[in-house]
C-alpha positions in Angstrom: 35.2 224.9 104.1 37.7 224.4 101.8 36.6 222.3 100.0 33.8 224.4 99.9 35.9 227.4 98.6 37.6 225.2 96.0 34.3 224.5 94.4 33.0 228.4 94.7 36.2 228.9 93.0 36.2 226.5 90.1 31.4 227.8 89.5 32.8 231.6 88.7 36.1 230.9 86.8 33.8 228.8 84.6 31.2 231.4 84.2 33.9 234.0 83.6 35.0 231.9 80.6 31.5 230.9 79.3 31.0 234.6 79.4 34.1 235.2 77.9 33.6 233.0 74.9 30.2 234.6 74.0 31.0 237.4 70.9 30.6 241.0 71.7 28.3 242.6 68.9 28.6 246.5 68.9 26.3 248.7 66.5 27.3 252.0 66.1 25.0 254.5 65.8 27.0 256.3 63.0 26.9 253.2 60.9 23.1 253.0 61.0 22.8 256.4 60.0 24.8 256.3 57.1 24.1 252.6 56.1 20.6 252.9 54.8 21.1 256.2 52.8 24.1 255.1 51.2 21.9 251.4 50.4 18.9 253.9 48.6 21.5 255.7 46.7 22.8 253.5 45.5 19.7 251.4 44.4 18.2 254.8 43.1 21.6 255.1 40.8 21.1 251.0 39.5 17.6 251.6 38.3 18.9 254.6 36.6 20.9 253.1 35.0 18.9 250.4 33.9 16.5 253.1 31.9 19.5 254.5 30.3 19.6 252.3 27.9 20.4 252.9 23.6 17.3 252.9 23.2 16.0 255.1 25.3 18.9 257.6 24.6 17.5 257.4 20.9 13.9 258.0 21.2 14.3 260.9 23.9 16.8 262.4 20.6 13.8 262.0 18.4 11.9 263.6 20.5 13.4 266.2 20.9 14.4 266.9 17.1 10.2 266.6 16.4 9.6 269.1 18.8 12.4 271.3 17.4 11.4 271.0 14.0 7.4 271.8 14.9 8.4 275.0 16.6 10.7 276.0 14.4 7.7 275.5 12.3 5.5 277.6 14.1 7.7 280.7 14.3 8.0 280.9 10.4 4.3 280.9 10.6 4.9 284.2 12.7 1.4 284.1 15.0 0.7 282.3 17.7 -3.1 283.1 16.8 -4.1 282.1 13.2 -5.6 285.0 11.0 -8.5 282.5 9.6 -9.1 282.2 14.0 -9.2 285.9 14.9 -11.6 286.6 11.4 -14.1 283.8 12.9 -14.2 285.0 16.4 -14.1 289.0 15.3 -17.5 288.3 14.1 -18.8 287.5 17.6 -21.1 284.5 16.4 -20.0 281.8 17.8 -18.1 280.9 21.4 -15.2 278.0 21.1 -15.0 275.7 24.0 -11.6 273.9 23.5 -10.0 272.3 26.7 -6.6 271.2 26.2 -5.8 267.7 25.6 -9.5 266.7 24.6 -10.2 265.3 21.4 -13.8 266.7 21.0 -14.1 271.0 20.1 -17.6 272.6 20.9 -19.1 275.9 19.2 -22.2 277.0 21.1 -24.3 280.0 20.3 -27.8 281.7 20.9 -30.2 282.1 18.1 -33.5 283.9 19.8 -34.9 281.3 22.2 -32.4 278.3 20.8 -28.9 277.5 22.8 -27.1 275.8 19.5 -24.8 273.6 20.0 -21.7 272.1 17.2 -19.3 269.6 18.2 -16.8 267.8 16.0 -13.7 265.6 17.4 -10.6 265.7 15.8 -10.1 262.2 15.8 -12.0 261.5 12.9 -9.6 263.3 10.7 -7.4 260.2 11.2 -10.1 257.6 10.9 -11.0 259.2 7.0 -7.4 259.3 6.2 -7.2 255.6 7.1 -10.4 254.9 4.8 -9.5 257.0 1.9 -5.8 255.2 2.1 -7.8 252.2 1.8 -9.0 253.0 -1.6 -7.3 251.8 -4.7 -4.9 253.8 -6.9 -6.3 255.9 -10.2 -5.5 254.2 -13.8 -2.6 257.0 -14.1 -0.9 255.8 -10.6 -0.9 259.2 -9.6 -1.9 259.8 -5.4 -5.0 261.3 -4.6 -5.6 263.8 -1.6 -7.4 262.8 0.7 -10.1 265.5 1.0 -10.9 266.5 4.5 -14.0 265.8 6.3 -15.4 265.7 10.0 -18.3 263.9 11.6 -20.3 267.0 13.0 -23.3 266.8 15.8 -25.7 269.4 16.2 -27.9 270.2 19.0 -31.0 272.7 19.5 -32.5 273.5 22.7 -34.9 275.8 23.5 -35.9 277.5 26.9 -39.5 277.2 26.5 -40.3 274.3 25.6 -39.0 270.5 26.2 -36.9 268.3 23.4 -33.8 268.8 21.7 -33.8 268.4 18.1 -30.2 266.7 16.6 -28.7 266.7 13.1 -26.0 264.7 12.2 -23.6 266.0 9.4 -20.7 265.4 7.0 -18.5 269.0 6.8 -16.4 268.5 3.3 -15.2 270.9 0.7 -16.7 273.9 2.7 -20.5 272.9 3.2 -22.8 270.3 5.2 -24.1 267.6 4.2 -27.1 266.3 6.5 -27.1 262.6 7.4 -29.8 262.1 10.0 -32.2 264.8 12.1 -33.3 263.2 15.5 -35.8 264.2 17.8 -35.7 263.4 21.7 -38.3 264.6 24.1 -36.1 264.6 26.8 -33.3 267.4 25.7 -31.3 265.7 28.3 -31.0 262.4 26.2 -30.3 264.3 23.2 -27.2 266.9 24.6 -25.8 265.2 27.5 -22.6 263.7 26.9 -23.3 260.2 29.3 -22.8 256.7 29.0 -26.8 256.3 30.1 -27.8 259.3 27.7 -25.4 258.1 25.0 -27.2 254.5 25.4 -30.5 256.0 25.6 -30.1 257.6 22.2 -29.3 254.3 20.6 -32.2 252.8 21.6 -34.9 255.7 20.4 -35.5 256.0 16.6 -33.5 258.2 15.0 -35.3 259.3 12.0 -34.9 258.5 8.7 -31.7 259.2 6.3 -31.7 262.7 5.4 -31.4 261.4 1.8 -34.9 259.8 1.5 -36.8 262.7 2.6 -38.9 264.5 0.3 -36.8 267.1 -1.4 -38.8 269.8 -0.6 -38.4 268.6 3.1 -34.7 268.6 2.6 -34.2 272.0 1.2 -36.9 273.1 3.8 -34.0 272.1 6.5 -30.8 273.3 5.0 -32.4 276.3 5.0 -33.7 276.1 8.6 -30.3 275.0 9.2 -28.5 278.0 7.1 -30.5 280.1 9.3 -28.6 279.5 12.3 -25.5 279.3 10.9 -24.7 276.3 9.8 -23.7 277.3 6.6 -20.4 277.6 4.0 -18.5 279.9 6.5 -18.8 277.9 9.7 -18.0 274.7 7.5 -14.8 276.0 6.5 -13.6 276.6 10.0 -14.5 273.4 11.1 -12.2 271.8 9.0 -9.4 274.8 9.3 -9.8 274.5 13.5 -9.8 270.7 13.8 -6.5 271.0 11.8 -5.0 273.6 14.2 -6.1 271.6 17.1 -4.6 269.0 16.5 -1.5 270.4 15.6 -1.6 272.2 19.0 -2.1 268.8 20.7 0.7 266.9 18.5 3.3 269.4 20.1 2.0 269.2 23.6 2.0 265.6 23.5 5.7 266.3 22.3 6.5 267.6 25.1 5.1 265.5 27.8 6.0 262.2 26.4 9.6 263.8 25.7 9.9 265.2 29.3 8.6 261.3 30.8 11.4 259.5 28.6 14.4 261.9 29.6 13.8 262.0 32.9 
């Protein structure tokens, strides 16, 4: 017995100091509360940092002197609605659609049985400036201006029968010039703005050049068109608007791209 004991004895003191040997690993509950937060933080702060940056200090400056110096702009100007805008839309002709950061304007109006349709972008002011710039130089050396013309598109409608006839036109020095006048049986081909309409359109004759017609055809559709009001007063506000638009939309984008960089 004991020798029995002895060995009882020696089995628990041996356990007792495997036991005691084995590390104690205590996790406070405080410490994993606060560990993760203070870990995000501090990550958050780093890539902060990281944007903050010459730079990026520099271009949100610039920024912000642009967008100074266009409003500061616009108050001498004194109106936040342009006289040559109120004149057009006192004489209740034709509706604007404009939507906010869109490149393409629409005028729409009724004419009897018609739904008439203009639309000009005001991308294509850029896209002649770049072809004009493109041109040589006068013998004198001295710069020319470029003059200002739009691509227009113009659709007719009518709620009686099927079709929609198109005219495209060139709007400089306050008229229209007609390029091409398209017929499409289906006046959903020929007004809606789709990818499957838009190919559709390329794939139907066109009509001939506006320029080869007879010119008693020609002066036939100016006319026809000058009826409906495509004449010398909506050709100067197409010009005049596309100008304001964009100048609208060069100060919004400003702002945005200003607000993204700084923040």
């Amino acid at each position: 017995m004991s020798a029995l004991r002895t060995i009882r004895q020696l089995t628990v003191r041996s356990r007792s100091l495997h036991l005691a040997s084995a590390p104690v690993v205590r996790h406070s509950s405080l410490a994993r509360r606060i560990a993760l937060p203070v870990f995000a933080r501090a990550v958050s702060a780093s890539a902060r940092s990281l944007t903050n940056t010459p730079a990026n200090t520099q271009l949100a400056n610039k920024l912000r002197e642009e967008l100074e110096y266009e409003n500061a702009q616009h108050s001498e100007s004194g109106s936040t609605h342009p006289e040559f805008l109120t004149s057009f839309q006192q004489q209740g002709v034709w509706e604007i659609l404009d939507t906010p950061g869109n490149d393409e304007v629409f005028l729409t109006r009724k004419f009897g049985d018609e739904n008439i349709r203009v639309m000009f972008s005001i991308a294509d002011l850029h896209d002649f400036d770049a072809e004009f710039d493109d041109e040589e130089p006068t013998e004198a050396g001295a710069a020319k201006e470029a003059p200002l013309e739009l691509r227009v598109s113009l659709s007719i409608t009518k709620t009686t029968v099927p079709g929609a006839l198109n005219v495209d036109l060139y709007c400089t020095d306050g008229a229209f010039q007609p390029a091409t006048v398209s017929f499409y049986k289906d006046s959903k081909i020929g007004t809606e703005l789709s990818i499957e309409s838009d190919f559709a359109r390329r794939t139907l004759f066109t009509g001939p050049p506006f320029e080869t017609l007879d010119v008693g055809l020609q002066e036939n559709m100016e006319a026809f068109l000058r009826e409906r009001g495509i004449d010398e007063t909506l050709a100067r506000f197409v010009p005049e608007y596309a100008t304001y638009k964009e100048q609208t939309e060069y100060v919004q984008w400003l702002e945005a791209v200003g607000k993204f960089v700084d923040t």
